[in-house]
Each structure stands twice: as C-alpha cells, then as structure tokens.
C-alpha positions in Angstrom: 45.5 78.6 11.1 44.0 79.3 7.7 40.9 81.2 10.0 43.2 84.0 10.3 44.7 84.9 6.9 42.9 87.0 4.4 40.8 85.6 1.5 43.8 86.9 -1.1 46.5 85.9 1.5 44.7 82.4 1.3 43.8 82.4 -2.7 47.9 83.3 -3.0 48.7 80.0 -1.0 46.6 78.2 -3.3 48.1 79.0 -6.0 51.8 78.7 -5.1 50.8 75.6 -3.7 49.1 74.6 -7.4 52.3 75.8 -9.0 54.9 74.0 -7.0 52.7 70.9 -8.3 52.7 71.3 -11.0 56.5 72.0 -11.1 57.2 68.7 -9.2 55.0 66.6 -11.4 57.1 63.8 -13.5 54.1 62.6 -15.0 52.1 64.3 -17.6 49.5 63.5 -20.3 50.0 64.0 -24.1 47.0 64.9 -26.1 48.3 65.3 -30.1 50.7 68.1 -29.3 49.9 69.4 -26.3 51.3 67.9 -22.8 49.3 68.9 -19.7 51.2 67.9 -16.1 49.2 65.4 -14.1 48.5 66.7 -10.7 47.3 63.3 -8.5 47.6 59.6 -10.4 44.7 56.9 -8.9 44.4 53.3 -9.8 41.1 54.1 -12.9 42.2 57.8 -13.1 44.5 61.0 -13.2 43.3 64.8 -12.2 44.8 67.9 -14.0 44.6 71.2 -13.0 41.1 72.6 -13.9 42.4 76.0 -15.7 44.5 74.4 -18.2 42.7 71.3 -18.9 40.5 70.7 -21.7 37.4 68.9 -20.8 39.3 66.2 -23.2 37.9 62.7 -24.1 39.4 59.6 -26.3 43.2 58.4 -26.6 46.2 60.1 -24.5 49.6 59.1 -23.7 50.5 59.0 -20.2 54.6 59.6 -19.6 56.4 59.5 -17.0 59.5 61.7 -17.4 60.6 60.8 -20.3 59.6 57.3 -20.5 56.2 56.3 -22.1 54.4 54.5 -19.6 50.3 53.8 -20.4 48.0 54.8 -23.8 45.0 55.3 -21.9 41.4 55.2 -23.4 39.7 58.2 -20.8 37.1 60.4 -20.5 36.1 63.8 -18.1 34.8 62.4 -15.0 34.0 65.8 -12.8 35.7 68.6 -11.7 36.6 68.5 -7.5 37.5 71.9 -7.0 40.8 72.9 -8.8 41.5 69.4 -10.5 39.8 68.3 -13.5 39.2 64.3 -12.8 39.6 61.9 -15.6 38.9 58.1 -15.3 40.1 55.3 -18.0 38.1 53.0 -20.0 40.7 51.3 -21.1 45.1 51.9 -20.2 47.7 49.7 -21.7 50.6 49.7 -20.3 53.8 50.8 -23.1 56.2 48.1 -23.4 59.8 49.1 -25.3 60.1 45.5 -27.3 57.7 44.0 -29.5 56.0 41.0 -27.8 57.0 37.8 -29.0 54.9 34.7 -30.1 56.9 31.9 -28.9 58.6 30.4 -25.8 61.8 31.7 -25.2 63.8 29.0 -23.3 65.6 30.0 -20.2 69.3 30.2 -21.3 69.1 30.3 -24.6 71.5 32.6 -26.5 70.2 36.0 -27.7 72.0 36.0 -31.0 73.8 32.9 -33.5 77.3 34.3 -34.2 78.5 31.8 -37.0 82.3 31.2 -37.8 83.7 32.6 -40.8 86.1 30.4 -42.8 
C-alpha cells in the first residue's frame, strides 16, 4: 500500500506514527533533569527517538509512570533508523524499602505495641 502514497504523504505517516509513541509511552528515561520517552524496551536495552536523544552515556533512571523502576548503567549502542538504541552494562532494579540483613520469620508481628500502665 505504502507503493502508492507520495514521499511527503509517507514522511507525514511516519511522523504521526512517531508522535502517537511517544504519546503512549509510560516509560521514560531520566538523565539529571531532563526525561526523554522510551520508544521500545528489550531485555539489555531501550531505544529513544533519534531527534531528541542525546548520544548519552553513564547513569539514568528508568520510570515507569510514576514509579521508579531500574538505575541502569548504559551506553549508545547505534542508531536503527529513527530510534537511538542504548544497551545496559549494568540495571538494578529500584526497590521502595531498604533491604534488610536478617531473617524475617513468617508470622512474625510487624511492630511491638507495649501496654501502658
């Protein structure tokens, strides 16, 4: 089908198609200040749009919504077209508690609530 549209008609599907992406993306990548929407999420990597993505290297936060998800060690991989690739040397997954260094036993109570006299 594409065979018979024009190049702009074609160039103008693209880019609503790269816009409604990015509009539908719930995950994006933090870097300092700036947030950039992640187009496609793999198991070692993420892709971002190629225009607006810096060829960025080091520490990001991934999020998912609103939720922190993954502090990912990454660097640029290549660029495929309009996406940017980025791989991971290294994502942690966020957790919202502290870990804890001892065995927590199943039943036990969460808090002591001692009697007052």
């Amino acid at each position: 089908m594409t065979d018979f549209l024009t190049k702009e008609l074609r160039e103008g599907l693209a880019q609503a198609r790269k816009l409604a992406a990015k509009r539908n993306a719930r995950l994006r990548v933090q870097v300092g200040e700036e947030t950039y929407p992640v187009l496609r999420i793999w198991d070692n990597g993420f892709s971002l749009d190629a225009e607006d993505a810096p060829h960025m290297r080091g520490l990001v936060d991934l999020y998912e919504g609103g939720r922190h998800k993954a502090q990912c060690l990454i660097i640029a991989s290549e660029e495929d077209g309009d996406e940017m690739r980025f791989e991971y040397k290294r994502a942690t997954e966020a957790h919202d508690s502290a870990p804890v260094d001892f065995v927590r036993e199943d039943g036990a109570p969460v808090a002591l609530i001692e009697r007052l006299h």
